[in-house]
Biopython code that builds the backbone (N, CA, C, O; Angstrom):
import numpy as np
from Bio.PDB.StructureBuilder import StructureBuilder

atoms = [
    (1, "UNK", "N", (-10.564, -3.649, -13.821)),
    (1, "UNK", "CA", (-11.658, -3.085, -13.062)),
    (1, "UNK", "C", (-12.412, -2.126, -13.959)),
    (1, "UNK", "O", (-11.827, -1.309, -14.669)),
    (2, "UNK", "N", (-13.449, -2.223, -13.917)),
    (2, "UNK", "CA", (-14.464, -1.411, -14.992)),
    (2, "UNK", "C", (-14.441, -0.248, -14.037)),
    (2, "UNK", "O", (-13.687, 0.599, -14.515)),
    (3, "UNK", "N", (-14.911, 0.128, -12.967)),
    (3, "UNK", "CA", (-14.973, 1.817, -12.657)),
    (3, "UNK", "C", (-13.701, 1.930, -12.191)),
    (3, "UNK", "O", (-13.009, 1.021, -11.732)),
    (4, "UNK", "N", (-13.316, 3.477, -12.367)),
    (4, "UNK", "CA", (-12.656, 4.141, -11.800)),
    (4, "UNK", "C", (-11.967, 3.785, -10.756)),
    (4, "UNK", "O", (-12.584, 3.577, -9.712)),
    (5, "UNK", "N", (-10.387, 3.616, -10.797)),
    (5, "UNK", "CA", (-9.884, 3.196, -9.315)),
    (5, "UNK", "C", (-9.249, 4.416, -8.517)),
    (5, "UNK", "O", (-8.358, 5.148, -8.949)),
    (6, "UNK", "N", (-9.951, 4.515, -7.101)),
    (6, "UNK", "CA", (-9.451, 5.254, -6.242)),
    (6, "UNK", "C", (-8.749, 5.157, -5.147)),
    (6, "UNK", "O", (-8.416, 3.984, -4.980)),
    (7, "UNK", "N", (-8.260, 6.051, -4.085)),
    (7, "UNK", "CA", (-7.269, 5.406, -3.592)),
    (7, "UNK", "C", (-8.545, 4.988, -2.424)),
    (7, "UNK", "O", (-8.214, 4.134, -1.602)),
    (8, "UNK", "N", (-9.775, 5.471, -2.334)),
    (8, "UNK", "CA", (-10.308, 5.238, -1.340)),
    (8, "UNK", "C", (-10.936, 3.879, -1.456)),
    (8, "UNK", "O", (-10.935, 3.029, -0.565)),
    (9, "UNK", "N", (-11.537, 3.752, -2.788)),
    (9, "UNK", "CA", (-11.699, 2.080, -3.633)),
    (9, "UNK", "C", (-10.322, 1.097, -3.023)),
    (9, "UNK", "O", (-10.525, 0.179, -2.228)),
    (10, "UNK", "N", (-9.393, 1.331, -3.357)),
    (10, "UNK", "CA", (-7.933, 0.856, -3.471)),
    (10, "UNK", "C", (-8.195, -0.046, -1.716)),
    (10, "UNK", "O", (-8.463, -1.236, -1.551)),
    (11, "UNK", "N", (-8.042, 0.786, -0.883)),
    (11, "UNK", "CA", (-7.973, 0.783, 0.515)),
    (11, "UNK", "C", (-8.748, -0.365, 0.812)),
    (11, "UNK", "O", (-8.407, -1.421, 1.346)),
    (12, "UNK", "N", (-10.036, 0.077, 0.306)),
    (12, "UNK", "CA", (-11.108, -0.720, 1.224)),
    (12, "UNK", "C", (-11.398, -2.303, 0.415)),
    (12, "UNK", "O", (-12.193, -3.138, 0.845)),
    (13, "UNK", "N", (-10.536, -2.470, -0.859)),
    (13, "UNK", "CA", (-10.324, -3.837, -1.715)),
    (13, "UNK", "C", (-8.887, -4.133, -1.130)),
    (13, "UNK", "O", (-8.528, -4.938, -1.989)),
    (14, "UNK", "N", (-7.913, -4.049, -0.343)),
    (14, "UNK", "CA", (-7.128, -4.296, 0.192)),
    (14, "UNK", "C", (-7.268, -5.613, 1.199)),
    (14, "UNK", "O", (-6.625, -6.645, 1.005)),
    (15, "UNK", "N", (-8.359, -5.403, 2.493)),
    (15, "UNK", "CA", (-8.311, -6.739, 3.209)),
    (15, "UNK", "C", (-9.150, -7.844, 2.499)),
    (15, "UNK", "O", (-9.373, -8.855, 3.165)),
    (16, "UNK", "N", (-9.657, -7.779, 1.197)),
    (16, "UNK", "CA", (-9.825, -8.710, 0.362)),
    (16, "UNK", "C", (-9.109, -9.524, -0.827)),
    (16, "UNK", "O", (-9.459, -10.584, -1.347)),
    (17, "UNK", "N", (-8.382, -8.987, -1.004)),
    (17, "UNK", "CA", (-7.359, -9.090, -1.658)),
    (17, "UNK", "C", (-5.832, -9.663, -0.823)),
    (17, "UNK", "O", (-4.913, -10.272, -1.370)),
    (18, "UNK", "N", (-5.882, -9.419, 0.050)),
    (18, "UNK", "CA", (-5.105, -10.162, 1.211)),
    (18, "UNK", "C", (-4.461, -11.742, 0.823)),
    (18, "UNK", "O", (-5.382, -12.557, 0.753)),
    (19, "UNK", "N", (-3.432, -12.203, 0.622)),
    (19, "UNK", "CA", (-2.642, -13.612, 0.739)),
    (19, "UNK", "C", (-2.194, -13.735, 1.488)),
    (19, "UNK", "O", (-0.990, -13.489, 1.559)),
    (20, "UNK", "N", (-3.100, -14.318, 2.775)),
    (20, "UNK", "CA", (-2.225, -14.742, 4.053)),
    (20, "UNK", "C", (-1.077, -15.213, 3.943)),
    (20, "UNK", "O", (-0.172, -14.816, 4.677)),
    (21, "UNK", "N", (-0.788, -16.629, 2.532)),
    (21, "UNK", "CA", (0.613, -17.249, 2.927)),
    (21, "UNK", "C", (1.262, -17.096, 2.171)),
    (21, "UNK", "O", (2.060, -17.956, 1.799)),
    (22, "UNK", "N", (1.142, -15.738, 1.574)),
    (22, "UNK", "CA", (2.724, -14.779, 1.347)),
    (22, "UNK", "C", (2.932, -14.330, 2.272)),
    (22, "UNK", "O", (4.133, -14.363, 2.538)),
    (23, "UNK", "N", (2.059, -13.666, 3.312)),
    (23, "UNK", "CA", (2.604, -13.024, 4.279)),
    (23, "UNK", "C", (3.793, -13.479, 5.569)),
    (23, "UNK", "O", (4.817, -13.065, 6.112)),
    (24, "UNK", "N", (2.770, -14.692, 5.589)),
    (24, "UNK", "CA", (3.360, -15.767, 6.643)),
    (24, "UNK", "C", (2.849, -15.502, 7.997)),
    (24, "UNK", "O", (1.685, -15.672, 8.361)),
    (25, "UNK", "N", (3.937, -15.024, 8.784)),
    (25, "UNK", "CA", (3.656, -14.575, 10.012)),
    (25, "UNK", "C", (4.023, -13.376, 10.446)),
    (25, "UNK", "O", (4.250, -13.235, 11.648)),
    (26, "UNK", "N", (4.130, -12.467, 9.700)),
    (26, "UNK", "CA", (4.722, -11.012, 9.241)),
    (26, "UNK", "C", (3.477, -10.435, 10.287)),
    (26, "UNK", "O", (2.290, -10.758, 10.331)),
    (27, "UNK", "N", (4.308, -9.379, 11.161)),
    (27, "UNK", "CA", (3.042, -8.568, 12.098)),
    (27, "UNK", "C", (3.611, -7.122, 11.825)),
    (27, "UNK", "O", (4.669, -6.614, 12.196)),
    (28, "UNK", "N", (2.629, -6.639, 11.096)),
    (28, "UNK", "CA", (3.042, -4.797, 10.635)),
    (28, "UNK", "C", (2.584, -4.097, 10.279)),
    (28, "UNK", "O", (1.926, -4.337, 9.267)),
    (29, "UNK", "N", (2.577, -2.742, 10.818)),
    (29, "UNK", "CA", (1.474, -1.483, 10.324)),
    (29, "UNK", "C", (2.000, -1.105, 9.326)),
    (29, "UNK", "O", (3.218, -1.158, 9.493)),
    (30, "UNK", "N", (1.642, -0.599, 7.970)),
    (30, "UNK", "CA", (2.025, 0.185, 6.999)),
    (30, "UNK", "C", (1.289, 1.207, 6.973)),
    (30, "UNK", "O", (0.072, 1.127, 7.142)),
    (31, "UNK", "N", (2.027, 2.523, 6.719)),
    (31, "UNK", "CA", (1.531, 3.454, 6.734)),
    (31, "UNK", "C", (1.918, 3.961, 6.056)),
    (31, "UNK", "O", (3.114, 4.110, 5.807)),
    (32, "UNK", "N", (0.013, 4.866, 4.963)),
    (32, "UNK", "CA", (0.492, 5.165, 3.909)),
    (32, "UNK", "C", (0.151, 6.732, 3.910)),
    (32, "UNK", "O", (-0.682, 7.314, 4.605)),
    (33, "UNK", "N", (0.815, 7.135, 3.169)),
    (33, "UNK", "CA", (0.805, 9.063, 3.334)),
    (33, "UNK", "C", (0.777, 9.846, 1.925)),
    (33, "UNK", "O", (1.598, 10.629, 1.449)),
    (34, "UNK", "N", (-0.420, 9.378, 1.434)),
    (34, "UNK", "CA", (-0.780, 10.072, -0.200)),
    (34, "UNK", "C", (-1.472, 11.161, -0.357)),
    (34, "UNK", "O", (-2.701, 11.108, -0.333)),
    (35, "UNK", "N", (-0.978, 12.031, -0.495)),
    (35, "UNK", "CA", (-1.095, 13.020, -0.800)),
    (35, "UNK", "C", (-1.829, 13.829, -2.481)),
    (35, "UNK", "O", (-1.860, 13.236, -3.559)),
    (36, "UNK", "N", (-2.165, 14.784, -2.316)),
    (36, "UNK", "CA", (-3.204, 15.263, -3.631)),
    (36, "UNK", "C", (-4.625, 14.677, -4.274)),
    (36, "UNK", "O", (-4.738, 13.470, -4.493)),
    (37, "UNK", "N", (-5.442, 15.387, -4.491)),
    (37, "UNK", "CA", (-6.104, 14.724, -4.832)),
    (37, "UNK", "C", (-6.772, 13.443, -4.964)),
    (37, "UNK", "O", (-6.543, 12.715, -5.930)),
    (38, "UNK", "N", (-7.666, 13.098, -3.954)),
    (38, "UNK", "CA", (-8.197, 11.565, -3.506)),
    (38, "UNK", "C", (-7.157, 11.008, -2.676)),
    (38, "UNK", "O", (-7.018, 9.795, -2.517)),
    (39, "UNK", "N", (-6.366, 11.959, -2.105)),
    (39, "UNK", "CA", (-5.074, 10.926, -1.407)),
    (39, "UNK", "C", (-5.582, 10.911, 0.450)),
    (39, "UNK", "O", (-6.810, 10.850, 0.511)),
    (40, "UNK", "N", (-5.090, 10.943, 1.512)),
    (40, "UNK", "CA", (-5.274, 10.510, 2.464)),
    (40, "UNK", "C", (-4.465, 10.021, 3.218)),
    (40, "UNK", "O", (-3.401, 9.748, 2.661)),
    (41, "UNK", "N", (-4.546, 9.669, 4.819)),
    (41, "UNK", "CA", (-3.600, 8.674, 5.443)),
    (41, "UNK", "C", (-4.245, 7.791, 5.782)),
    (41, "UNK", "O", (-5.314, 7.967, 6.366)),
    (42, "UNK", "N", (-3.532, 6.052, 5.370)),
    (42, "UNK", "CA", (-3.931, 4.768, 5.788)),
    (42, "UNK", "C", (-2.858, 4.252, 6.448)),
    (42, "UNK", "O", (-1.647, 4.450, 6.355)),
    (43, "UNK", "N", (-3.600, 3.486, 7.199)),
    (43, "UNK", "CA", (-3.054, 2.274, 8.018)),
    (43, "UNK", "C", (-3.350, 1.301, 7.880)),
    (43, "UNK", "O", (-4.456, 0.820, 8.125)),
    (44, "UNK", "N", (-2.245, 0.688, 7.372)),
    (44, "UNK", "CA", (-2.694, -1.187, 7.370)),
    (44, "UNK", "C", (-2.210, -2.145, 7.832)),
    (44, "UNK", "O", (-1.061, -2.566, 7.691)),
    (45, "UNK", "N", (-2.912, -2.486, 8.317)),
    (45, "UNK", "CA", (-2.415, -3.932, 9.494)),
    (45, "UNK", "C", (-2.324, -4.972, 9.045)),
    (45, "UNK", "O", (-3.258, -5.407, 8.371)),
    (46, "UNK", "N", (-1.347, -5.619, 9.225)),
    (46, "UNK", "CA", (-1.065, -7.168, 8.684)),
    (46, "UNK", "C", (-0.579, -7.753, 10.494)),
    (46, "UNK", "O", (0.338, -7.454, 11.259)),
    (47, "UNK", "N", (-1.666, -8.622, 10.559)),
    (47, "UNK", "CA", (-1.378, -9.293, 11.970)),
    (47, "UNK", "C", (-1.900, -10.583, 12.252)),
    (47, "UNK", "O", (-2.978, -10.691, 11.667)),
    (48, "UNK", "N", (-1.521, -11.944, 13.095)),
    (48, "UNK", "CA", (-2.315, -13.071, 12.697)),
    (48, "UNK", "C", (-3.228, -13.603, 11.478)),
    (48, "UNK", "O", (-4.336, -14.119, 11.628)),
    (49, "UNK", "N", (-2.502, -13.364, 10.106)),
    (49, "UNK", "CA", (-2.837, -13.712, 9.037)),
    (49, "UNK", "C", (-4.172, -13.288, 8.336)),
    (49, "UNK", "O", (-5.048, -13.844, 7.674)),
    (50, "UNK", "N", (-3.869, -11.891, 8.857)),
    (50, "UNK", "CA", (-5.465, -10.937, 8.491)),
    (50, "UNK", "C", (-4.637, -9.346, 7.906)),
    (50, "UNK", "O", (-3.426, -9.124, 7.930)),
    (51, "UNK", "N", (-5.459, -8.648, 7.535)),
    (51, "UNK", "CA", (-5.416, -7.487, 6.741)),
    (51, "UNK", "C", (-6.539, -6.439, 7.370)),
    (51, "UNK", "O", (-7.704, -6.756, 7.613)),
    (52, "UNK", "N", (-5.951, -5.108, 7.588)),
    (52, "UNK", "CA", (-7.210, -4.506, 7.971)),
    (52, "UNK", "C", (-6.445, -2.897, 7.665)),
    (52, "UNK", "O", (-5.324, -2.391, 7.610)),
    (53, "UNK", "N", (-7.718, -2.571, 7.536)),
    (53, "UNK", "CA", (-7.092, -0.907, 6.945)),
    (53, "UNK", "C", (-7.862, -0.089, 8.084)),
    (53, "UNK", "O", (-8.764, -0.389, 8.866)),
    (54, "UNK", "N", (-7.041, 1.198, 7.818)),
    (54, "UNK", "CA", (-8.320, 1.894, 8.565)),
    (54, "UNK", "C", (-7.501, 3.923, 8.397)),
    (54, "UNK", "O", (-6.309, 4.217, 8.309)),
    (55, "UNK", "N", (-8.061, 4.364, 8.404)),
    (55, "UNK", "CA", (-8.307, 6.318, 7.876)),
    (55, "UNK", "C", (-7.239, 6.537, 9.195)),
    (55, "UNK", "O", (-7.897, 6.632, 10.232)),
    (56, "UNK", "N", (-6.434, 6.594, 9.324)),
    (56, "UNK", "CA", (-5.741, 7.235, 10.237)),
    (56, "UNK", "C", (-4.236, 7.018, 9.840)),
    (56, "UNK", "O", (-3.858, 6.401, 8.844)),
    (57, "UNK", "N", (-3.068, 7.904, 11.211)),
    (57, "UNK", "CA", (-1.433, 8.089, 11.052)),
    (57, "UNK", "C", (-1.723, 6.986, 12.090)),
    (57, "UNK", "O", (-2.527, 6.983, 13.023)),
    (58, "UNK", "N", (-0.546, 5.725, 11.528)),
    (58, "UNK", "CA", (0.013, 5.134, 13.039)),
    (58, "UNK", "C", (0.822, 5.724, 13.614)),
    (58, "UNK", "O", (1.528, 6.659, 13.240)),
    (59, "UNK", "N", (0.720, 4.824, 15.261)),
    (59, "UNK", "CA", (2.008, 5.490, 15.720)),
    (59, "UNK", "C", (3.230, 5.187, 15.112)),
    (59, "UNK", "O", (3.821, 6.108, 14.549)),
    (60, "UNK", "N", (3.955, 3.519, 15.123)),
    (60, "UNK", "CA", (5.045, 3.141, 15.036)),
    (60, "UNK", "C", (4.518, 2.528, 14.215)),
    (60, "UNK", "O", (3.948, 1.502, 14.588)),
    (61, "UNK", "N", (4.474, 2.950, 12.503)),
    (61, "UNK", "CA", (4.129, 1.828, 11.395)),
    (61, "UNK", "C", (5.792, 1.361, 11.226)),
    (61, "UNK", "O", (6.706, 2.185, 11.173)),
    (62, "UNK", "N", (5.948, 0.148, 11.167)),
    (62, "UNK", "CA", (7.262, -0.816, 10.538)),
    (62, "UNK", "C", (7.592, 0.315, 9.077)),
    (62, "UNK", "O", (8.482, 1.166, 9.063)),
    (63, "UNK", "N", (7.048, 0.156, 8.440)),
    (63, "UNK", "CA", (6.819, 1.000, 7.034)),
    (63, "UNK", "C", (6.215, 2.033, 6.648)),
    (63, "UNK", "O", (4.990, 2.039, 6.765)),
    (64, "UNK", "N", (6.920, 3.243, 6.058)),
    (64, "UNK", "CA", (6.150, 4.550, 5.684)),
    (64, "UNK", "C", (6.220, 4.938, 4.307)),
    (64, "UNK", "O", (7.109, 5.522, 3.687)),
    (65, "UNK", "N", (4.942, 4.433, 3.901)),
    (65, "UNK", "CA", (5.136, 4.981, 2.199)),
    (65, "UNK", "C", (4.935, 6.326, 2.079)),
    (65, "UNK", "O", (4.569, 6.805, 3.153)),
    (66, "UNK", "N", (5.059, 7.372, 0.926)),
    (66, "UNK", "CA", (4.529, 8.692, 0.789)),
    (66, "UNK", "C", (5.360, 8.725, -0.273)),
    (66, "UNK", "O", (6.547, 8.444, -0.444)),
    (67, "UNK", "N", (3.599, 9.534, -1.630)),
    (67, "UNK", "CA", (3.518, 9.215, -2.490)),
    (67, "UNK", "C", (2.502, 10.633, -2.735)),
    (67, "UNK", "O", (2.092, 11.326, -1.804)),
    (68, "UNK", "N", (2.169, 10.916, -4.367)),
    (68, "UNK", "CA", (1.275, 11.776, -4.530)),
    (68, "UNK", "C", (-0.208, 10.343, -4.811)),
    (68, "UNK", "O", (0.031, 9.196, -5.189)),
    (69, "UNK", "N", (-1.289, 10.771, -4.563)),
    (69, "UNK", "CA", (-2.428, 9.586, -4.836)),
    (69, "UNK", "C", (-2.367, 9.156, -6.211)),
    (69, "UNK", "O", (-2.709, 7.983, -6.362)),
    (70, "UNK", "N", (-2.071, 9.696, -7.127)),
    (70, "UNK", "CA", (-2.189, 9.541, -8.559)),
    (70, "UNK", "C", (-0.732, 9.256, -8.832)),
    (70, "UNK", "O", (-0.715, 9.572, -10.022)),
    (71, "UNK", "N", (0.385, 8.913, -8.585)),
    (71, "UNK", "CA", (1.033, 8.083, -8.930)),
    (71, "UNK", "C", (1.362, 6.303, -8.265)),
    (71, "UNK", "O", (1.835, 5.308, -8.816)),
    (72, "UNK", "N", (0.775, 6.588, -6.667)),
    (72, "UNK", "CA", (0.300, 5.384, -5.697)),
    (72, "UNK", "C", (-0.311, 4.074, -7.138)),
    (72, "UNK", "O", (0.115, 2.993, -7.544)),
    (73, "UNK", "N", (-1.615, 5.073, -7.527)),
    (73, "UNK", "CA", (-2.653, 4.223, -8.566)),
    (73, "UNK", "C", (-1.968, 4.146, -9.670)),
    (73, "UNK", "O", (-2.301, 3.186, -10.365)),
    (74, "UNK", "N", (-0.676, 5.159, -10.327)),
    (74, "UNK", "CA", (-0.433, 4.457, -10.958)),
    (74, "UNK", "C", (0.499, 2.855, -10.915)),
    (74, "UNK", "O", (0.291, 1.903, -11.666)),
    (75, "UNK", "N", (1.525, 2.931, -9.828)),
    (75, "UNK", "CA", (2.280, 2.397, -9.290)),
    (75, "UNK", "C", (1.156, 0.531, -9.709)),
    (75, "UNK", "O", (1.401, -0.418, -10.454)),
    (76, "UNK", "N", (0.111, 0.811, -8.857)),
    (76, "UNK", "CA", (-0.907, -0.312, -8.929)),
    (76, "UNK", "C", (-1.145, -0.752, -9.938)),
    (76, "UNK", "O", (-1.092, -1.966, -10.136)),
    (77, "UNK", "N", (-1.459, 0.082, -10.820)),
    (77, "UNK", "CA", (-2.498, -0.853, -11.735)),
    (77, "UNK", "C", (-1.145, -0.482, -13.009)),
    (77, "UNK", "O", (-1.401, -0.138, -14.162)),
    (78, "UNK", "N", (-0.070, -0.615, -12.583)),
    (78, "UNK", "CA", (1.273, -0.931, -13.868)),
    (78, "UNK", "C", (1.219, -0.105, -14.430)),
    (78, "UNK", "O", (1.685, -0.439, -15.519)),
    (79, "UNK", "N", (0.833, 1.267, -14.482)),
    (79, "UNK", "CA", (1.074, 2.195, -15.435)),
    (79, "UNK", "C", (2.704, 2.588, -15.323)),
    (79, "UNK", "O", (3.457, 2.865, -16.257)),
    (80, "UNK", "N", (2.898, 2.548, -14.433)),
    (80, "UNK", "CA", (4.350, 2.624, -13.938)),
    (80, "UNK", "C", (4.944, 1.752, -13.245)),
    (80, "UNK", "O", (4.355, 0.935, -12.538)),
    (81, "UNK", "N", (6.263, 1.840, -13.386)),
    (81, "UNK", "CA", (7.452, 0.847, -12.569)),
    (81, "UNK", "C", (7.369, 1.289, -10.881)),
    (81, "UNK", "O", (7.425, 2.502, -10.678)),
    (82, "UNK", "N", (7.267, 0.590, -9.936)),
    (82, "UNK", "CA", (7.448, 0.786, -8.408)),
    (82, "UNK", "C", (9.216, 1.055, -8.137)),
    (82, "UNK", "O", (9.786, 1.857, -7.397)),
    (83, "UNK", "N", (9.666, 0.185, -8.924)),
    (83, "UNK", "CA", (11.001, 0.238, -8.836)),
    (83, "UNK", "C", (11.459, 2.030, -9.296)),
    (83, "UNK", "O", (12.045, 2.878, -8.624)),
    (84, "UNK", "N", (10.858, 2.097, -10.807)),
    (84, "UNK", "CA", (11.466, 3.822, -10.957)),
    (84, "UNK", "C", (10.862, 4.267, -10.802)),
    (84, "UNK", "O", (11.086, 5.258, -11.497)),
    (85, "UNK", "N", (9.439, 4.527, -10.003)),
    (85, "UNK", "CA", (9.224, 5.536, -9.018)),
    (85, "UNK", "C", (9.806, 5.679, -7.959)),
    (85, "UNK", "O", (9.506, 6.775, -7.484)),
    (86, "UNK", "N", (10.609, 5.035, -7.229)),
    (86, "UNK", "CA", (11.730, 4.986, -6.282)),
    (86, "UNK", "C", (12.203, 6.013, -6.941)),
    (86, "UNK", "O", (11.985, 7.208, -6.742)),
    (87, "UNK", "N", (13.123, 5.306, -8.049)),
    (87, "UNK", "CA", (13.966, 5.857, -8.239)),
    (87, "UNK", "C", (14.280, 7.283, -8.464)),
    (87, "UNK", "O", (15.341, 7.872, -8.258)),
    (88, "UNK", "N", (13.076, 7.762, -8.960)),
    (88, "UNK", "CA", (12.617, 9.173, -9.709)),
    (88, "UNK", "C", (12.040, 10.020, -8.200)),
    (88, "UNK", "O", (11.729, 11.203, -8.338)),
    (89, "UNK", "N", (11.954, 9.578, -7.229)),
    (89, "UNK", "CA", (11.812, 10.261, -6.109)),
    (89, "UNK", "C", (10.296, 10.397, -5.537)),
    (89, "UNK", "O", (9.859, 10.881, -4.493)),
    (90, "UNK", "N", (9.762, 9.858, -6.496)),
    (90, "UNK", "CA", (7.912, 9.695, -6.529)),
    (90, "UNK", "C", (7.385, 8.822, -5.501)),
    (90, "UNK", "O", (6.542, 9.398, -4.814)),
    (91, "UNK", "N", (7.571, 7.815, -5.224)),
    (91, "UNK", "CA", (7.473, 7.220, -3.686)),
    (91, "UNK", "C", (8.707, 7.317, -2.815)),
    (91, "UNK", "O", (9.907, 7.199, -3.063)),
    (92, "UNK", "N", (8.241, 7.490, -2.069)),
    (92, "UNK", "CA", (9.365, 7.935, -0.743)),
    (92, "UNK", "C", (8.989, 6.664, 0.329)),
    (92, "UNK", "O", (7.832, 6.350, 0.609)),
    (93, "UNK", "N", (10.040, 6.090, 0.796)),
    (93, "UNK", "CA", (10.135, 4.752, 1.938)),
    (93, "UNK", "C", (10.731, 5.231, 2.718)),
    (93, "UNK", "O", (11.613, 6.049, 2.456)),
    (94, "UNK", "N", (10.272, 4.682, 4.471)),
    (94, "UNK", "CA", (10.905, 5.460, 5.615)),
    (94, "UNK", "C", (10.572, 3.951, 6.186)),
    (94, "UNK", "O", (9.537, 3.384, 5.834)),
    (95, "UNK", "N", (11.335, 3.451, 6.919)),
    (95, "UNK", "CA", (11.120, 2.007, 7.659)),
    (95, "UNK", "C", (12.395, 0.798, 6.879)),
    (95, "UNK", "O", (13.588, 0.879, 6.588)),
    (96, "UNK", "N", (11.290, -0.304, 6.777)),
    (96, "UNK", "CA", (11.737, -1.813, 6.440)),
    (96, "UNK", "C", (11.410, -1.705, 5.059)),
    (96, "UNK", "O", (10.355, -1.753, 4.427)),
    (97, "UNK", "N", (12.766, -1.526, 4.728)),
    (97, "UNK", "CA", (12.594, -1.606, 2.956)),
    (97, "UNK", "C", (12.961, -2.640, 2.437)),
    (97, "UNK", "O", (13.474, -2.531, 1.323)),
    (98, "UNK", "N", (12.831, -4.055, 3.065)),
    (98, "UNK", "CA", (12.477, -5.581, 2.910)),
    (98, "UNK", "C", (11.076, -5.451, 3.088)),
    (98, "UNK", "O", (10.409, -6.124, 2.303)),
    (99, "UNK", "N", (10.365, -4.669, 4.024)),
    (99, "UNK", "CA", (9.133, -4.634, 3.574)),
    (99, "UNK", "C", (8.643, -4.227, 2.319)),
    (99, "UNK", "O", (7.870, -4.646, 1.458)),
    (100, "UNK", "N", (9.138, -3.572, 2.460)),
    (100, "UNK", "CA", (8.683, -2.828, 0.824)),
    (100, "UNK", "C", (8.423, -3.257, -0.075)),
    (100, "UNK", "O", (7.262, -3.304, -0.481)),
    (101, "UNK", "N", (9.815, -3.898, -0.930)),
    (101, "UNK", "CA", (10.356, -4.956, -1.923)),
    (101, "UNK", "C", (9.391, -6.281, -1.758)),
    (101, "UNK", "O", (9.368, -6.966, -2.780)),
    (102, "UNK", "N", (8.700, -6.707, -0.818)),
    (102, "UNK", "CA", (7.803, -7.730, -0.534)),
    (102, "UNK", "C", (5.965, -7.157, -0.809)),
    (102, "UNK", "O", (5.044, -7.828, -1.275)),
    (103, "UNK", "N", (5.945, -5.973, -0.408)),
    (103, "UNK", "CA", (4.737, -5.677, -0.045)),
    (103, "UNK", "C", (4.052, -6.012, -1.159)),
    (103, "UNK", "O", (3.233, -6.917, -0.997)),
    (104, "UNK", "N", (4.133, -5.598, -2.132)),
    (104, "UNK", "CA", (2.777, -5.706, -3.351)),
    (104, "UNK", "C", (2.815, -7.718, -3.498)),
    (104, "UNK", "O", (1.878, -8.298, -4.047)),
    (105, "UNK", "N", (3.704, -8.289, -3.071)),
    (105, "UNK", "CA", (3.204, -9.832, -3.192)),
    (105, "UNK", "C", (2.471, -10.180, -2.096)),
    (105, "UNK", "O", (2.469, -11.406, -1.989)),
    (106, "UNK", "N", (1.842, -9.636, -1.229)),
    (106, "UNK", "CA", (1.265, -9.901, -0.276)),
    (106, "UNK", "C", (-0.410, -9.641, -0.771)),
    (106, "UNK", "O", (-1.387, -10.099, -0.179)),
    (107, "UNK", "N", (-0.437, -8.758, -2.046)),
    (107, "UNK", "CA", (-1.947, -8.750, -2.408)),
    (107, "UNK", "C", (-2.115, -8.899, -3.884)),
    (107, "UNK", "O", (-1.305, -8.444, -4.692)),
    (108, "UNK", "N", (-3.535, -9.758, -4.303)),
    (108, "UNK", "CA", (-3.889, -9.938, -5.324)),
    (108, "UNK", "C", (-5.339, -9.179, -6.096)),
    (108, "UNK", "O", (-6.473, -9.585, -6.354)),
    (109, "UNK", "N", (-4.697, -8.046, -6.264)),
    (109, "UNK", "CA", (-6.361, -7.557, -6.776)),
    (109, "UNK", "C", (-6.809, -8.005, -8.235)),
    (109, "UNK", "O", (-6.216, -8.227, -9.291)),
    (110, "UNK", "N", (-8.193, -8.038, -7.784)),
    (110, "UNK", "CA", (-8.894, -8.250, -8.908)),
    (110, "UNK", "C", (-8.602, -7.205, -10.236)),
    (110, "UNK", "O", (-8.357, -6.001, -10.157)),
    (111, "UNK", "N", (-8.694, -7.978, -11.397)),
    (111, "UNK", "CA", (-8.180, -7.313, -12.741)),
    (111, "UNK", "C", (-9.236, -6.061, -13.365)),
    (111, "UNK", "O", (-8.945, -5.469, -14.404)),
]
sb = StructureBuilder()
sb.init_structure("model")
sb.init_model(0)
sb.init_chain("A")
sb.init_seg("    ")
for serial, (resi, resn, name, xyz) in enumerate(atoms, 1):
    if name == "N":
        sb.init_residue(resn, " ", resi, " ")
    sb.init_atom(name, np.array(xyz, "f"), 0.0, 1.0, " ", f" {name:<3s}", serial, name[0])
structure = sb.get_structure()
């Protein structure tokens, strides 16, 4: 990506980036809780083989990420491992952590 990626960029290239048939028939709010700088709370819906985001806390997201915003982006665009940011305490998971381990194959962003 030539400009700058943000988490607010990030969000709104999300229901485009969408692979319905990784998903399958998977129905689930993720909810994301990034914090610092450009960070925010999202909600994203994966439901009848669609994607949709939107600026708010769910109630009952299946999945709760929380993260600082600037390691989220790095997480994305491979500057870092998802796996040892786990590990290192940098993303935090609260829910379906089969979701989790699945989630980033569910989208293909542009390079």
């Amino acid at each position: 990506m030539s400009e700058q990626l943000t988490i607010e960029k990030l969000m709104s290239l999300m229901p485009k980036a969408f692979v319905p048939e990784k998903a399958g028939d998977l129905e689930a709010v993720i909810q994301f809780n990034l914090s610092g700088e450009g960070g925010g709370n999202w909600a994203v819906t994966i439901s009848e083989g669609s994607c949709s985001v939107s600026r708010e806390v769910a109630e009952n997201p299946k999945l709760t990420l929380s993260a600082l915003a600037s390691d989220y982006l790095d997480i994305i665009t491979g500057k870092v491992n998802a796996m040892s940011a786990f590990a290192e305490g940098k993303v935090k998971l609260k829910g379906d952590l089969a979701l989790a381990m699945k989630l980033m194959t569910f989208f293909k962003l542009p390079a």
